[in-house]
N, C-alpha and C positions, 0 to 999 in steps of 0.2 A: 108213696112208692112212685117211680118212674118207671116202664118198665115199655120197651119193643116187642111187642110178640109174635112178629112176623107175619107177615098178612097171608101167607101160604106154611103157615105152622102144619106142621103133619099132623099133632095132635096136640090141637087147642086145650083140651081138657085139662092137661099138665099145667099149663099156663093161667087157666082159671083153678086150678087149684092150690098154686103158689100164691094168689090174691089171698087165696079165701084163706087160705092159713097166716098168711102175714094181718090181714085184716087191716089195713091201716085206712085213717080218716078219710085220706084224701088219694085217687088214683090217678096216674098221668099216664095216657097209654099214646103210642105212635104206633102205626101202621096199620088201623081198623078199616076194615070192610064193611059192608053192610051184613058179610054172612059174621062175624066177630059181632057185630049189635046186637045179631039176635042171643048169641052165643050169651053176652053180657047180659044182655036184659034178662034172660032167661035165669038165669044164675043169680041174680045182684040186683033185680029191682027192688026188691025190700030192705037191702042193709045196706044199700046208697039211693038213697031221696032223690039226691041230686043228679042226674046223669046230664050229657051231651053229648052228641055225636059227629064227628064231620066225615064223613066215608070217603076215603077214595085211596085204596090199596100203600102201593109205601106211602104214599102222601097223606093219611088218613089219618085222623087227632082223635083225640078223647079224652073226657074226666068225669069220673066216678068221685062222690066228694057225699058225705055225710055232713058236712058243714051245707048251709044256704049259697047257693052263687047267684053275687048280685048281679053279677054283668057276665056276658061271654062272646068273643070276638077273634073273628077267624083274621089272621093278618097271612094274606095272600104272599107267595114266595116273591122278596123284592128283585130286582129288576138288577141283583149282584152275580147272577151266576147259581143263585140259589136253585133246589130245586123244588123244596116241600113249603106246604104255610104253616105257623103260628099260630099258637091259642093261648089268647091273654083272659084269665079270667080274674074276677074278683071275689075274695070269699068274704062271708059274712061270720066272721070269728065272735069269741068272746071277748075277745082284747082291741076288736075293731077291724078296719076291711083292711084284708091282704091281698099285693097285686101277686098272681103265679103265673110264669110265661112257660110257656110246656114247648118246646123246640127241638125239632128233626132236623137237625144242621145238614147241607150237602156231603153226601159221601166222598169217601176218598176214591173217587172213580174218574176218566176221564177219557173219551173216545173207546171205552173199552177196558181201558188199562189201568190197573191196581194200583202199578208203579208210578205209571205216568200222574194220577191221578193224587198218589201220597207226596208227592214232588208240586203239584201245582195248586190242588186246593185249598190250602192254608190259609190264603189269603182271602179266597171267596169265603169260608167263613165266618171271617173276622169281617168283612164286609156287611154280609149277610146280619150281625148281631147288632153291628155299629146301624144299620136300616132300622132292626125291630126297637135297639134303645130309644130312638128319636120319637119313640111313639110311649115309653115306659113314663107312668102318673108318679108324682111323688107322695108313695105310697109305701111302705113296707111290704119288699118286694125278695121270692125268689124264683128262683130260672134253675130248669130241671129238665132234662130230657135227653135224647140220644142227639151229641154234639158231634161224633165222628169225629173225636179225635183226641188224644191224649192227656194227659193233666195238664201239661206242657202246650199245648196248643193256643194259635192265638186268640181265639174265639174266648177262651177262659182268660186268658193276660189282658185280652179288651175287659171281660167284666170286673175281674181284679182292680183294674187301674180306677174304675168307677165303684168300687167300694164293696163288691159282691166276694166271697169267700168260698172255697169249693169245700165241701163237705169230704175228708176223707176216710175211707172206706177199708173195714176188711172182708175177709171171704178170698174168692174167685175172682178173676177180671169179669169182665160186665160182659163182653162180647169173646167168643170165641168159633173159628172158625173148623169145624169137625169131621175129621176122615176116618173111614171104619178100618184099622190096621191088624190085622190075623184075628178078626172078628170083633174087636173089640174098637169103641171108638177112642180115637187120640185127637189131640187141638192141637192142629199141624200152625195156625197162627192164633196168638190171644194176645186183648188190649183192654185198657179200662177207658171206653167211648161213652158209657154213659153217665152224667154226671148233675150232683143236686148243687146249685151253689143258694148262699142266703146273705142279706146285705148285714147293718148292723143292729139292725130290730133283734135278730135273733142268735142264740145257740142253738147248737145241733151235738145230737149226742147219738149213740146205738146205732152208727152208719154202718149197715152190712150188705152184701151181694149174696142173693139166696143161688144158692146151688140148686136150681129149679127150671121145670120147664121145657121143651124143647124149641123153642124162641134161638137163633145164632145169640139171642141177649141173654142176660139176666135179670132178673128186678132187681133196681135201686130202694132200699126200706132207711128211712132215716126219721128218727124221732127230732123236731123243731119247736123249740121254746121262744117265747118270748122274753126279753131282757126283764 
């Protein structure tokens, strides 16, 4: 699972209860607090061994992983324009160690503006990916996380071109933006931002977007085999 849960969720609860029902091996969380750790810990210290934390509100990383993680490295936002860091970790699989980069790509925002900002970021985070690749082991590797921006986005065409495959998805978009209209709420804007891609170690099969949660995200759930 990938999953944004917004670091000022009105109710976290929703969001650790989309986890606990999807259940999956391994968790990639962006935007954790230190008040979100306890939230987790509290919840999820027993059916994930493995935790990590890096706290610091949107910039905040995490992974919740029942598999062993050999290694874990915070890759600080590059010097692109970026705004959030990186978390490269190594899992200790059955089939051998897999690299998993967990990525808060820069939003589509800029001085303020949405517009301005869907117009000029594109390229920061294609920058932004082309930095974290130069440091990726050659290893059986996938990259997962809230990319900020489209299927279509250059940030995915960069990992494309480098052998990575984006996992597609049904359900919901990943992100949706929510206004309460004659009481009820409507997605006055929706996109699918969040996204699992995996090189050629593996298939990917049961890619869904849970309708869950009150995160502007969704979780990302996608079952990964190896060849």
């Amino acid at each position: 699972m990938t999953y944004n849960v917004h670091w000022a969720n009105p109710a976290p609860t929703t969001s650790l209860d989309a986890i606990d029902k999807a259940d999956p091996d391994v968790v990639l969380l962006q935007e954790i607090t230190s008040e979100w750790k306890t939230l987790l810990e509290k919840r999820f210290k027993d059916r994930y061994p493995h935790r990590i934390y890096h706290p610091g509100r949107a910039g905040g990383i995490a992974v919740l992983s029942k598999l062993p993680i050999k290694r874990d490295e915070l890759w600080h936002a590059p010097n692109t324009g970026a705004f959030f860091p990186a978390q490269r970790i190594i899992l200790d699989t059955p089939r051998g160690d897999v690299q998993v980069l967990n990525v808060h790509l820069r939003p589509a925002i800029e001085g303020g503006s949405w517009i301005k900002g869907f117009m000029s970021t594109p390229a920061v985070r294609r920058r932004e990916i082309e930095a974290h690749w130069l440091k990726i082991d050659k290893l059986p590797t996938i990259v997962a996380g809230d990319f900020n921006e489209d299927p279509d986005g250059l940030a995915i065409d960069f990992l494309a071109g480098h052998g990575l495959a984006r996992v597609p998805t049904s359900g919901p978009t990943t992100w949706h933006y929510e206004q309460i209209v004659k009481g009820k709420p409507w997605d006055l804007l929706k996109m699918d931002i969040d996204h699992v891609l995996v090189d050629g170690n593996f298939t990917a099969k049961d890619a869904h977007v849970m309708d869950a949660g009150t995160s502007d995200h969704r979780p990302v759930v996608v079952t990964i085999q190896t060849k």
